[in-house]
Structures are given as structure tokens and as C-alpha cells.
N, C-alpha and C positions, 0 to 999 in steps of 0.2 A: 609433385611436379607443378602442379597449377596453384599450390602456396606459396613456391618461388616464385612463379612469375609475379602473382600478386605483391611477393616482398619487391622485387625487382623494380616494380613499378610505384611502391614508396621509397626507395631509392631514389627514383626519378623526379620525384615531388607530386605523384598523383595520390589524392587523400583515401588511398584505397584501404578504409579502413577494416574491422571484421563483419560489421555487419552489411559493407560492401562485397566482401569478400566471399560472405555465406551467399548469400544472391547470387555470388557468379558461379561458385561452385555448384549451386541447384539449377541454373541454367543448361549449366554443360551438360548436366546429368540426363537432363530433360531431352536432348539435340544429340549431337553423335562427338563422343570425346575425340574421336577417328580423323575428322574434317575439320581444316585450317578455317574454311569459312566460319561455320559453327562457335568454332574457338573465337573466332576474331569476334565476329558480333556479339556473341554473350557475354565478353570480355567489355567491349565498348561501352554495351547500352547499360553494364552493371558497373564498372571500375571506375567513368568518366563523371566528373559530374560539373564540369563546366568546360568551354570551350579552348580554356588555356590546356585542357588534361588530353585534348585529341592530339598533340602535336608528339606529348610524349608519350603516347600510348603507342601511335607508328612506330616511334622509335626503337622504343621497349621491343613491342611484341616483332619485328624484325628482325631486331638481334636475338630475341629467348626464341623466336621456333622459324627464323629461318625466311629466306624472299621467295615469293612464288614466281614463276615463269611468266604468270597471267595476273590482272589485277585482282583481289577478293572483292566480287561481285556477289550479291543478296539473291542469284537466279537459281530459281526451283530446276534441280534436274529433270530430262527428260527422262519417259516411264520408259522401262525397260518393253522391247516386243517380246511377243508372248509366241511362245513356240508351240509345236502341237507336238505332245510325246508319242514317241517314235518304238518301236520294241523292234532290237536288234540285239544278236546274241554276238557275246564278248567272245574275243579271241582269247584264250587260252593263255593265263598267265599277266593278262592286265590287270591294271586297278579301277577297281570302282568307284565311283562320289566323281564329285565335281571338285575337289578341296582344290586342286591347281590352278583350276580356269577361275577361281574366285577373282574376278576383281580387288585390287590391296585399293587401299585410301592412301591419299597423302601421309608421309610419316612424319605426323604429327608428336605424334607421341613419344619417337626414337629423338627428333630433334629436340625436345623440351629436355627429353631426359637427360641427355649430351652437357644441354647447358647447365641446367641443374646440379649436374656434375662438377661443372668447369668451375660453378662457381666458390666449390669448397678446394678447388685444386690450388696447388704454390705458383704464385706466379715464374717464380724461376726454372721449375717445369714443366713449362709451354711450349710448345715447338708454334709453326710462324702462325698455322692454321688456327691454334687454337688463343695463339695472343693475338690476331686480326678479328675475333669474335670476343673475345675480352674488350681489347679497345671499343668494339660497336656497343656493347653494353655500356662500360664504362662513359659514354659519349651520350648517353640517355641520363645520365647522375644527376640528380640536382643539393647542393649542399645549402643549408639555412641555418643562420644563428638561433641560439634560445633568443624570444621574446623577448621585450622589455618596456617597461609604462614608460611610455614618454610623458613630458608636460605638455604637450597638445593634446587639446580637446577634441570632440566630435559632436554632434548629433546623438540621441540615440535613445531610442525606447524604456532604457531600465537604465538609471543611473542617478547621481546627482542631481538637485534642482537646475536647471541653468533659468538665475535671476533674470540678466540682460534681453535673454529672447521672451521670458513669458513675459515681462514690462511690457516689451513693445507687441507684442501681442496680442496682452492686454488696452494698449493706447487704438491697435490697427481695429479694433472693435469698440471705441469707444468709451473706454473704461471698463465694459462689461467684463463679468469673469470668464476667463478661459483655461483650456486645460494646462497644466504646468508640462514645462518646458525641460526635458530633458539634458544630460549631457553625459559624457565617458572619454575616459583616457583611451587613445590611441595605442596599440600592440606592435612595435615593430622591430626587426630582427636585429640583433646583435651582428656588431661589426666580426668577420672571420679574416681571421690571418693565419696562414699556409708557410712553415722553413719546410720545405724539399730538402732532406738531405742528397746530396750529388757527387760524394766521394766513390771511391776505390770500392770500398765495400758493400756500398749499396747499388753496383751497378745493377743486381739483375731486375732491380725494384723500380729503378731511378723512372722507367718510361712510363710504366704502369703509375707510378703517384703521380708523375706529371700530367697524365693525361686526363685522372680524376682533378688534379687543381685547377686544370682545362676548363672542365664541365664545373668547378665551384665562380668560377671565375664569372662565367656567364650572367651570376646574381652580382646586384651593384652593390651591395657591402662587403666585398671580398677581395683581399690583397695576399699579393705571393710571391715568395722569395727563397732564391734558391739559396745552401748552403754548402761549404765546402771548405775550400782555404778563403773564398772571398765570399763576400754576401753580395746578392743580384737582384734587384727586385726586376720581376718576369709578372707582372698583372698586364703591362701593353702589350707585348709578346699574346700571353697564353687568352688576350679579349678578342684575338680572329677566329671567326666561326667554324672555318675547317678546322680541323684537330690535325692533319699532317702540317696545314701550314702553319700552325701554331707550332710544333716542336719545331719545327725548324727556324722557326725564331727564335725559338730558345736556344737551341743549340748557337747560333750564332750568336746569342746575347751572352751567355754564361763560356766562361774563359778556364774555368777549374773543373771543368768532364773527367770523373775518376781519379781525381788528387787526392787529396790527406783530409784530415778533418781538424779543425779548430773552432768548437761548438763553443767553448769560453769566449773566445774575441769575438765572434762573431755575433753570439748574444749582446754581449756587449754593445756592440757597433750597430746593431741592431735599436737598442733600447735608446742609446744616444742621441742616433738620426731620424728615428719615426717613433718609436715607443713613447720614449717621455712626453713628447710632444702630441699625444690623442690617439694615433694608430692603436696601439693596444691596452687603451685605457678602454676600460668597461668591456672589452671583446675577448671574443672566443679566439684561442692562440692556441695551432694545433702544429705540433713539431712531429717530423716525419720522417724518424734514423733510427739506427740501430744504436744510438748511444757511443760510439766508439770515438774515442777522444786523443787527439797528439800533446794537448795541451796540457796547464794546470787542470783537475778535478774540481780545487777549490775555486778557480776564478769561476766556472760553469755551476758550480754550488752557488756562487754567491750570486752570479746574474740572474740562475732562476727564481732564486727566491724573490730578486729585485721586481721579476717578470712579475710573477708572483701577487706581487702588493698591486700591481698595477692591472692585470685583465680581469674579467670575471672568471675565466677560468681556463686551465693550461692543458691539455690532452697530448699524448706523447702517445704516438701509432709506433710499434716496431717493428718488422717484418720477423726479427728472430724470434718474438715471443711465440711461434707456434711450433717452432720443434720441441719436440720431446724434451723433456730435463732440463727446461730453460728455465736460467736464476739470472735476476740481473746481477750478475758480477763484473761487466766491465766498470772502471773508473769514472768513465763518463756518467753511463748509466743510474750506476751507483749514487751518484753524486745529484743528478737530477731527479731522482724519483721521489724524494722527501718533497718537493717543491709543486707536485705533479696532479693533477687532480681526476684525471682518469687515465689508466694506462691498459691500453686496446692493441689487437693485433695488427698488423697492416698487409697480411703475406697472399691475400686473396681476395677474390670481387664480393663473398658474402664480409670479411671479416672487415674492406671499407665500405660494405654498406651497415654495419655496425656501427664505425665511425662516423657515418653520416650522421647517425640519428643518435649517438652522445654527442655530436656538435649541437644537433636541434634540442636538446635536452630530453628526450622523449627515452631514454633507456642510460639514465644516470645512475642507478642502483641506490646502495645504501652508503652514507658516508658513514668512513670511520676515522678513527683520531689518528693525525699525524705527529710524529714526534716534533716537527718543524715548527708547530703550533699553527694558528689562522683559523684558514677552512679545514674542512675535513678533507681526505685523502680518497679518492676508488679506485681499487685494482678489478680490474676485470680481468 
């Protein structure tokens, strides 16, 4: 229960790694696993570790175990009074102990587990209750590209000489020697691009991915676009901060809600207008369908492969790959998986925060040979 939230909350983009992780769990152990408060603050003072990590730590631990009526305040309870025992003989037929009158604690634990739960459930198996506790999770998400060395330098302790700063260094002392001058390449994230599938068959999915493109959207190297019979780029739509009122820009921006699918043209049309052009050169390009295709097979063969030569690398989330005895045997599917470089489930809030972190490269696996040739291929 309290591993999920932990996961939940690298979802979110807090660096809550294992040895943050063991800290918090000895915390709790320490304090009463029973009480919200407890949970909150040993969660806090162990999970967070900079100021940006408080905003999504609310958000998280709100949606994983629920809003209190009262704010979580750090106040020692009052001591219980102390009663003088009493010796009174029982009526005939009660029960003895105290087990009823116990005082219960917050159900801390009933609601983590709920979520916990929820997060391995099918999204299409949601009733309203439990996909308005989806979406609040979902709204805590944060999505980030694999790294990548820029040519910009920095400052920095352990790196390269940098000539130009130890010179003047050197000169701002007079000639004397000083210490040499550091430098290092700068780290920054890979461009992500988001196709929404939006057809007919991907309705029961369609709101749940939109809402995670939502929360990718938030980061400024991320663009999104829905697909269907027309391509729609929804990155202004899905950059308003509410999440209702972001779908409902969308919904008014996108004009093919539950139509047909045309994954060939639209790749296409796609790579023509923003791809060739920088969008998905060197970036992370995550396609988000079930593969189902009206079109040619082969024009969608050949565009992905086109995609292909051009991102760093291609992720294909499906909702269907989690039933049972799932083979990719649509044409669509078929046809794009040679092309594909990791291919993930999409049909649940654990199985996109899976997705999250092979966008981040942090759970790539092992590559193996594609017959397509290039890179190598992962199936997960």
C-alpha cells in the first residue's frame, strides 16, 4: 500500500527514490500507520526533497488516501481522562471488553488500499466514482523525456578544463596561479509527442489518455495530438490548468469524437507538417491506440518506419494488450510493431505510470533485434 503511493508519487515527478523510500517506510512504522496525520508528515519530511516536491506531494497524497474534513495539522492529541474503575456486576448475557467503544482512527489504510486497488483496475471498468479518483491521480502525473547532452556548457566542479575562465582567473590575480576552472555539458530532456488515438474504439480509453496528455502537457517540451480520421494538434487546448476545462477544449477542438481511424494518413500528415520539420526529430513519439486501422497497412508500415529514422524513439501504449491472449494481429498493429521501440500497456493508472517512466528512460529493458533492422526493438 505505501509502495504504491511511493510509486504514485514518482509518477508525479517526485525523486522518491528507494532509499527515500526505506526512510519513509521506517517512519511510519515508528508513528501510527492508522493516522492520516502520521502518514502525511513522515511521507513529507522523507519523500520531498525540494520545494518544487511539496506541490505534488498534496496532490498525490489527496488523491492516494483521500481529503480530510479538517486541515492536517502537526497537534499532539489531548490525554485521554482517567476514570476510577468501578466494580459493577454484569447483567446476564452481555458482553465483556471494551472492543466496541474502542475508538476507530481515520481509515487510512481502507482508503490507500481502495486506491492501490484502482490503480491495477481497467479503465473501462470504472463506474463515475472511481474514474473521478482516477482523473485526481492522473492530474498529479508528470511526464519527462530521456535526457540528452546538449552543446551548452555549465560551470561545474568535475568536468573538462574550461581554458577561457581559468585565463581570466588567472589575469583577475595577476598572473598568479589559480585553481583550474571547470566545465560540463548540460542534461536536458527530450522533446515528447503524445497521437491520442480518438476513434470509435478507443472510446472507453479516449478520456483517461487525454487527461494523462493533460498533465504531460504541463512540462514545456511536450506536444499533443489527437488522431482519428483528421490529425488535431490539442497542446493549447490541454496547457489550461484545470483539467475539466481543458477537455472541454478539446472536445470542442477535435471534430472526429468516435469516427474511423486512418493511422497511415495521418502519420503521414503528421510527419509532413511538424515531423520533418524538428517536432519529432531527436524526441520521444508516444502513439496511444489500439492499432486498428481503415486504411492501407503498408502506407502505416512505411510511415512508421519513416517516424522511425527520425525520433529517438517510438513507444506504442495499447489499452488491448492487457487482456488475456492478446497477439498483435490487427493490420494496423501488425504492421507497426516492427517499427516500434517499446510496446507497453495503456489500460490502467499503474500501467501509464509504467509509460511514464519508459518515456523518462528509466525502465527500458533489454533491446533486441528487430527484423526492420536500426535500433533494436522492446516488448514489454
Amino acid at each position: 500500500m505505501l509502495l504504491g503511493f511511493a510509486r504514485a508519487l514518482r509518477a508525479a515527478g517526485v525523486d522518491a527514490g528507494a532509499e527515500r523510500t526505506h526512510a519513509f517506510l521506517r517512519a511510519v512504522d515508528a508513528l501510527r500507520p492508522g493516522v492520516r496525520a502520521d502518514v502525511y508528515w513522515a511521507g513529507r519530511l522523507t519523500l520531498c526533497g525540494d520545494r518544487d516536491d511539496l506541490e505534488r506531494y498534496e496532490r498525490v497524497f489527496a488523491a492516494y488516501f483521500g481529503t480530510a474534513d479538517t486541515p492536517v495539522r502537526a497537534v499532539r492529541p489531548a490525554p485521554r481522562p482517567r476514570l476510577r474503575p468501578v466494580l459493577r456486576e454484569a447483567p446476564a448475557g452481555s458482553r465483556t471488553g471494551t472492543s466496541d467503544r474502542e475508538p476507530q482512527g481515520p481509515p487510512v489504510a481502507s482508503l490507500a488500499s481502495s486506491a492501490e486497488v484502482l490503480r491495477h483496475r481497467d479503465v473501462a471498468e470504472l463506474d463515475a466514482a472511481e474514474r473521478a479518483q482516477v482523473h485526481r491521480l492522473l492530474a498529479a502525473f508528470a511526464l519527462r523525456g530521456a535526457s540528452r547532452r546538449s552543446a551548452r556548457r555549465r560551470p561545474a566542479r568535475r568536468g573538462t578544463v574550461d581554458p577561457h575562465r581559468t585565463v581570466r582567473e588567472m589575469l583577475r590575480r595577476g598572473g598568479e596561479p589559480a585553481l583550474l576552472r571547470r566545465h560540463a555539458r548540460v542534461d536536458r530532456p527530450r522533446r515528447v509527442v503524445l497521437l491520442v488515438d480518438v476513434s470509435g474504439s478507443m472510446a472507453p480509453y479516449a478520456d483517461a489518455l487525454l487527461r494523462f496528455a493533460h498533465a504531460a502537457v504541463r512540462g514545456r517540451r511536450t506536444e499533443a495530438f489527437t488522431i482519428g480520421t483528421r490529425l488535431t494538434r490539442v497542446t493549447r487546448e490541454l496547457s489550461h490548468r484545470d483539467a475539466d476545462l481543458a477537455m472541454a477544449a478539446v472536445a470542442e477542438a477535435v471534430p472526429d469524437w468516435r469516427g474511423g481511424t486512418r493511422l497511415g494518413e495521418l502519420l503521414r500528415a503528421f510527419l509532413d507538417r511538424w515531423g520533418q520539420r524538428g517536432m519529432a526529430r531527436g524526441a520521444v513519439v508516444v502513439v496511444l491506440s489500439d492499432g486498428w486501422e481503415r486504411g492501407d497497412p503498408r502506407l502505416l508500415a512505411e510511415q512508421m518506419r519513416r517516424l522511425h529514422r527520425l525520433a529517438h524513439r517510438v513507444v506504442w501504449a495499447n489499452p488491448r494488450k492487457a487482456r488475456p491472449g492478446y497477439a498483435p494481429l490487427a493490420a494496423g498493429m501488425a504492421a507497426a510493431l516492427p517499427s516500434v521501440d517499446a510496446f507497453v500497456e495503456g489500460h490502467s493508472l499503474a500501467a501509464l505510470e509504467r509509460l511514464a517512466a519508459v518515456v523518462r528512460g528509466a525502465d527500458a529493458g533489454p533491446p533486441t533485434a528487430r527484423a526492420a533492422g536500426g535500433k533494436g526493438a522492446e516488448c514489454a
